[in-house]
C-alpha positions as a printed Julia matrix, in Angstrom:
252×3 Matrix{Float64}:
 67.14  25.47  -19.14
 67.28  26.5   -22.64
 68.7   29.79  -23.95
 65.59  31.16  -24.67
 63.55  29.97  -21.45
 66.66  32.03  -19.53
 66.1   35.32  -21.57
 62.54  34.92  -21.0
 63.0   34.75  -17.2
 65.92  37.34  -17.06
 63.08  39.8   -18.89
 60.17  38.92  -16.59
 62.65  39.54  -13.3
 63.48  42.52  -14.53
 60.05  43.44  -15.35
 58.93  42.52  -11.9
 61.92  44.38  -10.01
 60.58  47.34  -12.07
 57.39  46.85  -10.52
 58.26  46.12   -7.31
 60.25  49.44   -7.49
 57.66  51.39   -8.31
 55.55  50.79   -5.41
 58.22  52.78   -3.31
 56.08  55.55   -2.77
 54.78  57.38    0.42
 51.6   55.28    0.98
 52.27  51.84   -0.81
 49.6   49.23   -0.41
 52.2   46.74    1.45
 49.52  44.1     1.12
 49.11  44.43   -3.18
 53.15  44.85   -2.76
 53.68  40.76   -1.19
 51.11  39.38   -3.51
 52.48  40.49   -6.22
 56.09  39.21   -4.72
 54.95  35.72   -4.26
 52.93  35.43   -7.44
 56.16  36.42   -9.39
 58.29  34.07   -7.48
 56.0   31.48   -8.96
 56.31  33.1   -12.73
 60.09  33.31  -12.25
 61.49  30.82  -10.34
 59.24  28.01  -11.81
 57.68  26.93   -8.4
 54.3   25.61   -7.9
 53.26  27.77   -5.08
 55.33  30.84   -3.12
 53.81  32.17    0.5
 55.58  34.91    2.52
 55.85  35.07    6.32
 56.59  38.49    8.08
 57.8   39.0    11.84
 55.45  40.59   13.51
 55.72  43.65   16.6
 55.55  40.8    19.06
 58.65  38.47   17.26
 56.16  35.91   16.37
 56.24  35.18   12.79
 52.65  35.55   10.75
 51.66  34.25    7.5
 51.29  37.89    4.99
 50.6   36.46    1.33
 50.37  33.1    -0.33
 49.77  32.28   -3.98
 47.28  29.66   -3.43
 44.73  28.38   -0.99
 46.74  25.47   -0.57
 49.95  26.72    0.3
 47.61  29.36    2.85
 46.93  25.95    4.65
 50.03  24.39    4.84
 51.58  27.82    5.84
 49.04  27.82    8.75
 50.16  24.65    9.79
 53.61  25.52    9.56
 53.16  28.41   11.95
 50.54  26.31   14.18
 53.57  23.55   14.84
 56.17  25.75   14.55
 58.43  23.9    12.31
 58.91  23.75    8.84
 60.99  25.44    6.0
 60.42  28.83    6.74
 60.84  29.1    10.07
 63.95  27.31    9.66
 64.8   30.19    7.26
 63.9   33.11    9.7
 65.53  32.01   12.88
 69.0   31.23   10.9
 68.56  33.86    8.49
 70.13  31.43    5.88
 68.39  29.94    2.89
 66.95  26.83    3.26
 66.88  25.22   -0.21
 66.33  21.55   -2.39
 64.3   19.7     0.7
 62.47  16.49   -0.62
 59.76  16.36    1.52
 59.79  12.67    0.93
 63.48  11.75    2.78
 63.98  15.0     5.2
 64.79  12.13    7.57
 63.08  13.62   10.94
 63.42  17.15    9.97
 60.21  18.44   10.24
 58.14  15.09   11.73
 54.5   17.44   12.04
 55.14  19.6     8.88
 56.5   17.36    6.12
 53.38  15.05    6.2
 50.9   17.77    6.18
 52.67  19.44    2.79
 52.88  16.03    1.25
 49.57  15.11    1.54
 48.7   18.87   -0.19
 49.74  17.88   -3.07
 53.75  19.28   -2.5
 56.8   17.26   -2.87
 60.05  19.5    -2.63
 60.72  22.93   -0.53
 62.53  26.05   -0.75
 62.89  29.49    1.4
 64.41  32.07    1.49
 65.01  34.99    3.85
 63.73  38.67    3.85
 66.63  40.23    5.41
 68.97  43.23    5.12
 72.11  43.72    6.73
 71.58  41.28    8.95
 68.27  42.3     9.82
 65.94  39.15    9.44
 62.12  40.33    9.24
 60.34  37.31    7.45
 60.82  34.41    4.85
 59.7   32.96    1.5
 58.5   30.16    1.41
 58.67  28.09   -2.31
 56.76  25.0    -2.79
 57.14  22.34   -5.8
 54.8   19.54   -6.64
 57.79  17.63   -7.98
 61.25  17.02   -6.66
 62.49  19.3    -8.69
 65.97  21.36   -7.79
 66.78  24.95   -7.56
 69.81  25.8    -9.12
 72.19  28.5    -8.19
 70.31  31.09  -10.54
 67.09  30.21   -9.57
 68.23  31.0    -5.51
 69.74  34.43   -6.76
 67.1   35.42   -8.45
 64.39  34.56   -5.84
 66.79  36.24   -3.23
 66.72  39.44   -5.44
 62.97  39.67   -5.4
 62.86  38.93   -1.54
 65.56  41.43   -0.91
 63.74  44.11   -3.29
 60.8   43.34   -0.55
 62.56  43.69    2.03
 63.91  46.93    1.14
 60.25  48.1     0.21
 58.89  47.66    3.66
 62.27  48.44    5.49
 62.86  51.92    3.54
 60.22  53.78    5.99
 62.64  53.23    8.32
 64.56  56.02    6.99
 61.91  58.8     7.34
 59.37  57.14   10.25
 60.33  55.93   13.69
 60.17  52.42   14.64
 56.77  52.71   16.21
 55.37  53.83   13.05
 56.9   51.12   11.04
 55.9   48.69   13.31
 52.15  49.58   13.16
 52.75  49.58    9.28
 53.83  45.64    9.51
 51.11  45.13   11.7
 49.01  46.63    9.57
 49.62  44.45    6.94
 49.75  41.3     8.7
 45.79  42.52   10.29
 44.49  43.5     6.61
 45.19  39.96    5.88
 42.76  38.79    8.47
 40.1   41.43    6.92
 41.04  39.64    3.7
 40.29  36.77    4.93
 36.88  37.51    6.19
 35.77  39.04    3.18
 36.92  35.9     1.13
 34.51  34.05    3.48
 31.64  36.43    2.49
 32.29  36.34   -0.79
 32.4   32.35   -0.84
 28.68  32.06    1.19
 27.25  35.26   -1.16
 28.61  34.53   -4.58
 29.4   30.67   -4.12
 32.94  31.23   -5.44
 35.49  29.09   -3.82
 38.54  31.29   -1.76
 41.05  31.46   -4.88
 37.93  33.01   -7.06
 37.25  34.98   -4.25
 40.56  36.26   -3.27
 40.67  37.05   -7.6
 37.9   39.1    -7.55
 38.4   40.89   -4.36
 41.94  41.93   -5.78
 40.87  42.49   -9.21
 38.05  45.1    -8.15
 40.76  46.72   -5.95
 43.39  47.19   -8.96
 40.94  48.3   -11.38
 39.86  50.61   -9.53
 43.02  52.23   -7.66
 41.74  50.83   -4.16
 43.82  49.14   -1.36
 42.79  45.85   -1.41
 41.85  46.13    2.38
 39.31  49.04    1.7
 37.8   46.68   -0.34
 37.78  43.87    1.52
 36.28  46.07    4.32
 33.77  47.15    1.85
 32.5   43.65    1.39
 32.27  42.58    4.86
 29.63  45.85    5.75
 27.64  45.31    2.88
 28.62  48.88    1.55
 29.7   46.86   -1.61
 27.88  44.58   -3.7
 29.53  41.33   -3.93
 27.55  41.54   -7.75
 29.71  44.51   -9.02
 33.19  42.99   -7.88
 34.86  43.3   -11.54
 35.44  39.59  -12.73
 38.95  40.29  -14.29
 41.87  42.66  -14.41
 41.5   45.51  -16.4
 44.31  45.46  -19.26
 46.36  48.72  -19.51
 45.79  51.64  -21.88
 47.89  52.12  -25.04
């Protein structure tokens, strides 16, 4: 990497743990909060697709945010045969980094074809976990065989520890319970998300990336959680036709 290509990087992860920090506040929208994570992990680390698994109330681990429709899939899979990178990830709490999906040798017999034939070649992930708390896991996806490097783990460790420490911080103020129904919370909106991505597909004949875009574009542009809006779609109270096409750019 060159000198300038590692400034740029070190500016847009510091950029990103800026905005990550700023979401700290009393009613963050948790589900805005992991898209953004895994959309930066692709920016930053150079990946071709980034998807984020939380634990749920029940200790079953749930797909939360993914960067692409692809990686949704394979993600879905991964939980459906219960193997795969991130799993591997959550149970040891270790990273799990620089897998050719090509010569895992056995690893992950059900999972590794399924990726491959999606297009992926090379995996990465990455726990959400502080002091020794495990709650979830990135998962990193490369079309290539590509390596990460020391740096790149570090940095994608500081922007999954940065999330961690944005859900986990409630703990500090709310009891258990109530952080609890907040994960669950997110990991349900997701499922409204996904319903409303399916209306949106059979109203506006978008496909689920366009719709997911709009969906979340509407909702930042207009200081909504992105589940309200979702909602909104689904019971017709909003017009698929006045979903705003593209972010808004910022004053000044």
């Amino acid at each position: 990497m060159t000198e300038q290509a590692s400034m740029s990087r070190e500016v847009l992860l510091a950029r990103t743990l800026i905005e990550l920090a700023d979401t700290l506040v009393d009613d963050f929208d948790v589900v805005e909060l992991l898209t953004l994570l895994v959309d930066r992990c692709v920016e930053v680390l150079g990946v071709s697709a980034a998807g984020l698994m939380l634990v749920a109330p029940e200790g079953d681990l749930r797909l939360a945010a993914s960067s692409s429709e692809a990686m949704r899939v394979v993600e879905l899979f991964e939980l459906q045969a219960q193997e795969g990178p991130c799993l591997d990830c959550y149970r040891t709490g270790e990273p799990v980094v620089n897998q050719d999906l090509t010569i895992v040798n056995g690893r992950w017999p059900n999972f590794a074809p399924v990726a491959l034939d999606a297009g992926f070649r090379s995996v990465h992930a990455l726990p959400l976990r502080l002091r020794g708390q495990v709650i979830g896991a990135v998962n990193l996806f490369r079309t290539d065989e590509g390596a990460m490097d020391a740096v790149d783990v570090l940095a994608g460790q500081a922007l999954a520890d940065m999330a961690t420490i944005a859900i986990l911080q409630h703990r500090a103020a709310i009891e258990s319970q109530v952080l609890n129904e907040q994960l669950n919370f997110a990991l349900n909106s997701r499922v409204l998300i996904e319903q409303a991505k399916g209306v949106l597909t059979e109203r506006a004949g978008l496909d689920m990336e366009q719709a997911f875009a709009r969906l979340r574009n509407h909702a930042r542009n207009h200081n909504l959680r992105l589940v309200d809006v979702a909602q909104q779609v689904i019971d017709r109270s909003l017009d698929t036709a006045a979903l705003d096409r593209r972010t808004r750019a910022p004053d000044g």
